[in-house]
C-alpha positions in Angstrom: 0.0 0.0 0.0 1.9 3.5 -0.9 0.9 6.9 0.4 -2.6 8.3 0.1 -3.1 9.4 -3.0 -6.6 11.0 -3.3 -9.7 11.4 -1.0 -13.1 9.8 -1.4 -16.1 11.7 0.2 -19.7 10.6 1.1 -21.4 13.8 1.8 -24.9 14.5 2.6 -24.7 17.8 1.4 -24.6 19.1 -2.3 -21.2 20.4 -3.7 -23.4 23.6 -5.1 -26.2 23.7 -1.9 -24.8 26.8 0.2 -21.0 27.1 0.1 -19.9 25.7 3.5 -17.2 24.1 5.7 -17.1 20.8 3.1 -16.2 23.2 0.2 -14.2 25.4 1.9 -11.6 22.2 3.1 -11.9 20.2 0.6 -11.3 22.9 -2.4 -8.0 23.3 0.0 -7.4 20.1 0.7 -7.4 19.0 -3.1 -4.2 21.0 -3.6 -2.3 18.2 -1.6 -5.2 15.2 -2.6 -7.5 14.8 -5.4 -10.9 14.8 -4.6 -13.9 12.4 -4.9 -16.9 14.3 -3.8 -19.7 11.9 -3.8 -23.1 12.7 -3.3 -26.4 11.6 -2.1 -28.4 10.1 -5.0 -30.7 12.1 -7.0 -33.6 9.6 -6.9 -36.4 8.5 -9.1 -34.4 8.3 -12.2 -35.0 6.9 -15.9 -31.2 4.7 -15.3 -28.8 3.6 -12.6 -25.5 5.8 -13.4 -23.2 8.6 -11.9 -22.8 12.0 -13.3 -19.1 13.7 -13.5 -18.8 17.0 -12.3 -15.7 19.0 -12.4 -16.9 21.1 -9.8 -13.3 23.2 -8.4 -9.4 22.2 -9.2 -9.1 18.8 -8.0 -12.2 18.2 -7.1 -14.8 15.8 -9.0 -18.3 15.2 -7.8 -20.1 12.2 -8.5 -23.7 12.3 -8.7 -25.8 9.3 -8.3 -28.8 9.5 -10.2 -30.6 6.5 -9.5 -33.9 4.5 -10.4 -35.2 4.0 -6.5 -37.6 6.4 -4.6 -35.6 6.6 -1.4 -34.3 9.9 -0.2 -31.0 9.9 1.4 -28.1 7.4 1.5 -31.2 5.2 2.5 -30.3 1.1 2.7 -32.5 0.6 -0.5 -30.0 2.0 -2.5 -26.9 0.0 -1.1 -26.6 -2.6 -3.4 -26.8 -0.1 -7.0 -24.8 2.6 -5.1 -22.0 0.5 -3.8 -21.9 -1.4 -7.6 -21.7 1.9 -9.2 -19.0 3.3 -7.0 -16.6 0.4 -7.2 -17.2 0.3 -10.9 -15.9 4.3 -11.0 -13.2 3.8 -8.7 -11.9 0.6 -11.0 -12.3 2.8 -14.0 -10.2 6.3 -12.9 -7.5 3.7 -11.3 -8.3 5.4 -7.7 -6.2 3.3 -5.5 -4.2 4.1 -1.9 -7.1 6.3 -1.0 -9.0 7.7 2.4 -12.6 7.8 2.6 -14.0 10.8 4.3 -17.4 11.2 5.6 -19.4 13.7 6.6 -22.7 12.0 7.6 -22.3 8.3 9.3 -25.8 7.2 6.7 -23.4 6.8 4.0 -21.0 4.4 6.1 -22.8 0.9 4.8 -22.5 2.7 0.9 -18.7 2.0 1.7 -18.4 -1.4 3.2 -17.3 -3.0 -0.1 -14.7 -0.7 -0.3 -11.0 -0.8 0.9 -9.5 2.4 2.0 -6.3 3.1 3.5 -8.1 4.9 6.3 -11.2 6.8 7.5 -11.5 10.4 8.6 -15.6 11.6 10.0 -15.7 15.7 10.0 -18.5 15.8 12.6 -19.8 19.3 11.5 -23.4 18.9 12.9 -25.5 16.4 15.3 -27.5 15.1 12.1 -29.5 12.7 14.8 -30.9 16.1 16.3 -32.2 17.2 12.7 -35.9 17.4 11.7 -36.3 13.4 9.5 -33.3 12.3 10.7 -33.8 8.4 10.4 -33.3 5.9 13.4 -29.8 4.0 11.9 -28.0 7.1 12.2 -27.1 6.4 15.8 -26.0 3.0 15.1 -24.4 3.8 12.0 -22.1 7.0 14.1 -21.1 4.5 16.6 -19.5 2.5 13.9 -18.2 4.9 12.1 -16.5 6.4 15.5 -14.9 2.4 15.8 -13.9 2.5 12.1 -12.0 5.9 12.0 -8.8 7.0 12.3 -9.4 10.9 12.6 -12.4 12.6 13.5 -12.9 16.4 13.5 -15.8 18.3 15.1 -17.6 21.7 13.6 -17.2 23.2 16.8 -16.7 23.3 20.7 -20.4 22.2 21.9 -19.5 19.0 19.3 -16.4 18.4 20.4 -17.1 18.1 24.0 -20.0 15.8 23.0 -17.6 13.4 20.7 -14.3 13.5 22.8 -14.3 10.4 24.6 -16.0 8.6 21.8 -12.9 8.1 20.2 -8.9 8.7 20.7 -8.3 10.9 17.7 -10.9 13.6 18.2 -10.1 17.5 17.3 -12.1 20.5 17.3 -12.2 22.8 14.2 -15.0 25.6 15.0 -15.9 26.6 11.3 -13.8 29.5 10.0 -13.7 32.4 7.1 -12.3 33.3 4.1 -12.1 37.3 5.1 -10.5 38.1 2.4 -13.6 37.0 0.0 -16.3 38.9 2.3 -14.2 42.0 2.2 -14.3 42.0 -1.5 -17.9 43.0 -1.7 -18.5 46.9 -1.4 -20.5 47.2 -4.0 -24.5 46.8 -2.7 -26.8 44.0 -4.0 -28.7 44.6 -6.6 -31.7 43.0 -5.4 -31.6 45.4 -2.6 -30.2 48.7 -3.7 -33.5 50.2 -3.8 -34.4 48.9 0.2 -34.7 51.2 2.8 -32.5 51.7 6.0 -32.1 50.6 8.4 -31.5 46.9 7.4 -31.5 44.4 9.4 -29.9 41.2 7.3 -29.4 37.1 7.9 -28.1 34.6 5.1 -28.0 31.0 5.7 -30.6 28.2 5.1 -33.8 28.7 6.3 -35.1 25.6 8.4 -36.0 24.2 11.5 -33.0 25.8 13.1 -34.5 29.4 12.5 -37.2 31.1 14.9 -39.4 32.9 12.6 -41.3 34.2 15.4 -38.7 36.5 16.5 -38.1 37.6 12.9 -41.9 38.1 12.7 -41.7 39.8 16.2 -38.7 42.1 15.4 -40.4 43.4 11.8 -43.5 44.0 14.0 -42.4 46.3 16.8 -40.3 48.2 14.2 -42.2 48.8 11.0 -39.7 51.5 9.8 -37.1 48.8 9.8 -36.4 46.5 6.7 -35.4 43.0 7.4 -33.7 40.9 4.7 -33.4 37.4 4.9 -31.2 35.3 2.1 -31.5 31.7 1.7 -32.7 28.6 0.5 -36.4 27.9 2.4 -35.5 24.1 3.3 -37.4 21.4 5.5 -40.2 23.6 6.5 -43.4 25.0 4.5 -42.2 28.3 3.1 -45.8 29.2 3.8 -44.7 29.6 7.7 -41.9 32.1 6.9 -43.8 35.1 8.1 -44.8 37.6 5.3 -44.5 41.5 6.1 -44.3 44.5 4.0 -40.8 44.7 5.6 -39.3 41.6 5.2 -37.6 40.6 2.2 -37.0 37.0 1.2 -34.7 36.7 -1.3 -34.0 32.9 -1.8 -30.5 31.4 -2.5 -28.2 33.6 -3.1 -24.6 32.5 -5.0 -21.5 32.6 -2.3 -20.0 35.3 -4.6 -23.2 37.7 -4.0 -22.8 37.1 0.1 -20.5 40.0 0.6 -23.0 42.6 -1.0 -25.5 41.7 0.6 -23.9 41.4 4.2 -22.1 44.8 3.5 -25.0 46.9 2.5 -27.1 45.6 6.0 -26.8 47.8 9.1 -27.2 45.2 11.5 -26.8 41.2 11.4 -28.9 38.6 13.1 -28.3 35.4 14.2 -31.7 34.3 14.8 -31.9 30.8 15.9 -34.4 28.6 18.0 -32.9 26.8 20.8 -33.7 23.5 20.3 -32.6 20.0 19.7 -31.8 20.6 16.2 -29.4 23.8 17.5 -27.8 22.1 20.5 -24.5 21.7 18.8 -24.5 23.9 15.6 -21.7 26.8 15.0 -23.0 29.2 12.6 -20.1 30.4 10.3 -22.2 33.2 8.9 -21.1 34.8 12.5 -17.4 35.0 11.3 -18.5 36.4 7.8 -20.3 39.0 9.1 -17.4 39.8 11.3 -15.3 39.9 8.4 -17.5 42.4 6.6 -17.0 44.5 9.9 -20.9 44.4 10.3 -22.4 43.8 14.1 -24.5 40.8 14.9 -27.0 40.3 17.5 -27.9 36.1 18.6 -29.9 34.3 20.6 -27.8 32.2 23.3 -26.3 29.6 21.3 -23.8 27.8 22.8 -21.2 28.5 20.2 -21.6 31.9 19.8 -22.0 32.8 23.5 -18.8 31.2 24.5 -16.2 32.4 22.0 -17.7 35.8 20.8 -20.1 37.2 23.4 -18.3 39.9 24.1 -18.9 41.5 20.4 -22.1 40.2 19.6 -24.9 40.6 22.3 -27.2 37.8 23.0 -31.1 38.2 23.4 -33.8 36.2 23.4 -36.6 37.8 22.0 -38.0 40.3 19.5 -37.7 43.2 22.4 -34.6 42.3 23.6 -33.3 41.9 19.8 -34.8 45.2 18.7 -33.2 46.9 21.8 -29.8 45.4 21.0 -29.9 46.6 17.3 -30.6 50.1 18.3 -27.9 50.3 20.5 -25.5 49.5 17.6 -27.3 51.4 15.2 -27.0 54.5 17.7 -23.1 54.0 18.4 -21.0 56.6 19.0 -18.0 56.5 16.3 -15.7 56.2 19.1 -18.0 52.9 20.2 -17.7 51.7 16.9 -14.4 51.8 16.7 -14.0 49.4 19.6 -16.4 46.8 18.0 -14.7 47.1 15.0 -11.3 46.6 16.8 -12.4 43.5 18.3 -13.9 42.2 15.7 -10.9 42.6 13.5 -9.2 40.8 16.1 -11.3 37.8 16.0 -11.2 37.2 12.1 -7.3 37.9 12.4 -6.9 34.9 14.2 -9.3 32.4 12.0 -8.9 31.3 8.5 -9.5 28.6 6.1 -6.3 27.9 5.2 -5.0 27.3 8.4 -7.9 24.7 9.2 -7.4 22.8 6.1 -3.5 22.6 7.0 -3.5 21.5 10.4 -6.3 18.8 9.1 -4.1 17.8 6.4 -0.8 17.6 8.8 -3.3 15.4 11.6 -4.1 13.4 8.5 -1.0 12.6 7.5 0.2 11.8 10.9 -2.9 9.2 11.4 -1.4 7.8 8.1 2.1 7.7 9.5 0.9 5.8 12.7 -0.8 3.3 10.4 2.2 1.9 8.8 4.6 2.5 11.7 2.5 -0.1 13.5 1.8 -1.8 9.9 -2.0 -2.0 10.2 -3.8 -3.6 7.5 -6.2 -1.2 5.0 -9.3 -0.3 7.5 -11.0 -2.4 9.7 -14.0 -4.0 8.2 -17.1 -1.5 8.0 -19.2 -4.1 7.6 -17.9 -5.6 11.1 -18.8 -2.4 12.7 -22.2 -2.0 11.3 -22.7 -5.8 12.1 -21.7 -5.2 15.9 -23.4 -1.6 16.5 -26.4 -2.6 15.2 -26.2 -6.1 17.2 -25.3 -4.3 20.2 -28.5 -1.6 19.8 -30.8 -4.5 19.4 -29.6 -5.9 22.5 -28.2 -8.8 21.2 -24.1 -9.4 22.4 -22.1 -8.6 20.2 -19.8 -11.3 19.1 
């Protein structure tokens, strides 16, 4: 077995959804790796087959587009799935690889396959999501006995994950400030909107209270509220319609800087509940890096790191008080936000997350043939034994 030579990725996510921490490592990572990014099928088609998608340098996604009605890495497409895979891998020659995952639903797609080792970004606590199907418990336990590496989206995961496995490190999503400072220029589809603006971007899901952007549009009619994003999981007829609220849909990851520099206040509206237990927004760090203010309600990854620049309320009144105050500041208490928010995105970046992955990566690699382990231990063993072990049956 020689060095890794390129990096296979089951992700539950799609390369061109919102542009997030799997694009922003793995675009960095496939400077050192190729790429394999695949994909959740596309269901219901006319054939079984994969689509080829040159999708960044070094980076190809596969597409599944296949014939079954499942949503999902779902078990009833296992069998076509892992065919079509294997067959792909055999054809580009793709050997001395890693398989990455980021959602453990995708693990039994790859028990056919023999990689030189397993990596698990944890960026979210998918079992806490709105649908999210029974296995996946089963299915992370496995995948925690199966890796080599794991990584966590943030300090609430971490400390959930950390004595699940040895190898666990915390990587709290980060920016690229240089891209967000690009945009000076305001957004078209807003030029013509009044100010004040309030502004979030991000998807729009379970994870958002739309009471409290409801409640904040209410008490201040004279404020505009714009909210960019894809409308996903819910029924777009609850986001709440006013004559000041704006919803503009997805927007490209190119467009995010006009936007987010042309708002006079940023919100980080979240519900607290299971589905926002462990998240860590990144659009907090991208407003930061367009020097724009923020107010959130208390999640647990915002509060801790960044409290002290971005206040934390947890209602309309107490979000509408907060915004006034910033839109109210003095220019010499401006300048002190915008010092310490400069300070913030001075230390974060990217790059420097995708490195020191890359180096932990490489070292898990080094321990594997110092001690001369064979290519991974058998997924389908450790689906066989966490799903034995959840049914109560011992594990043999």
């Amino acid at each position: 077995m020689g060095p890794m030579k390129s990096l296979v990725v089951f992700s539950h996510l799609r390369w061109n959804f919102v542009y997030q921490r799997p694009q922003h490592l793995l675009t960095r990572l496939a400077q050192r790796w190729p790429v394999i990014f695949i994909e959740e099928p596309m269901p219901n088609a006319a054939e079984d087959r994969i689509e080829h998608i040159a999708a960044a340098p070094g980076v190809e996604v596969w597409r599944p587009h296949l014939r079954g009605a499942a949503h999902g890495f779902h078990p009833d497409h296992k069998a076509v799935l892992q065919k079509l895979v294997s067959r792909c891998i055999q054809e580009q020659r793709i050997d001395d690889y890693w398989v990455w995952f980021y959602t453990p639903m995708a693990l039994p797609m790859a028990d056919k396959l023999r990689p030189e080792g397993i990596i698990y970004d944890c960026m979210d606590e998918l079992s806490m999501f709105r649908g999210a199907p029974k296995q996946l418990i089963d299915q992370e336990t496995a995948l925690f006995k199966a890796a080599d590496v794991v990584f966590t989206g943030g300090r609430s995961l971490y400390n959930a994950k950390k004595n699940r496995h040895p190898n666990v490190h915390c990587f709290p999503s980060s920016v690229d400030a240089l891209h967000f400072r690009q945009g000076t220029q305001d957004h078209p589809l807003q030029k013509d909107v009044a100010r004040p603006r309030l502004g979030y971007c991000g998807v729009i899901d379970e994870r958002i209270n739309l009471d409290l952007i409801a409640g904040i549009a209410d008490a201040r009619p004279d404020w505009q509220i714009v909210m960019v994003g894809p409308v996903v999981k819910i029924d777009p007829a609850s986001c709440p319609q006013r004559p000041n609220i704006l919803w503009l849909g997805q927007q490209a990851y190119a467009d995010l800087p006009a936007f987010i520099n042309g708002w006079d206040v940023c919100l980080l509206p979240f519900a607290l509940n299971e589905s926002t237990r462990f998240i860590s927004p990144t659009k907090t760090l991208e407003y930061m890096a367009c020097g724009r203010p923020s107010v959130s309600t208390a999640i647990r990854d915002v509060v801790e790191p960044y409290g002290h620049v971005v206040p934390i309320r947890d209602d309309a009144a107490g979000f509408v008080a907060a915004c006034e105050k910033f839109l109210n500041a003095s220019p010499d208490e401006r300048a002190a936000h915008d010092r310490a928010v400069a300070d913030i995105i001075a230390r974060t970046s990217w790059d420097n997350t995708a490195a020191q992955m890359a180096d932990l990566i490489a070292q898990a690699e080094a321990a594997r043939e110092a001690q001369e382990l064979p290519a991974v231990a058998n997924i389908a063993v450790e689906l066989a034994r966490a799903s034995a072990a959840s049914t109560g049956m011992a594990a043999s």
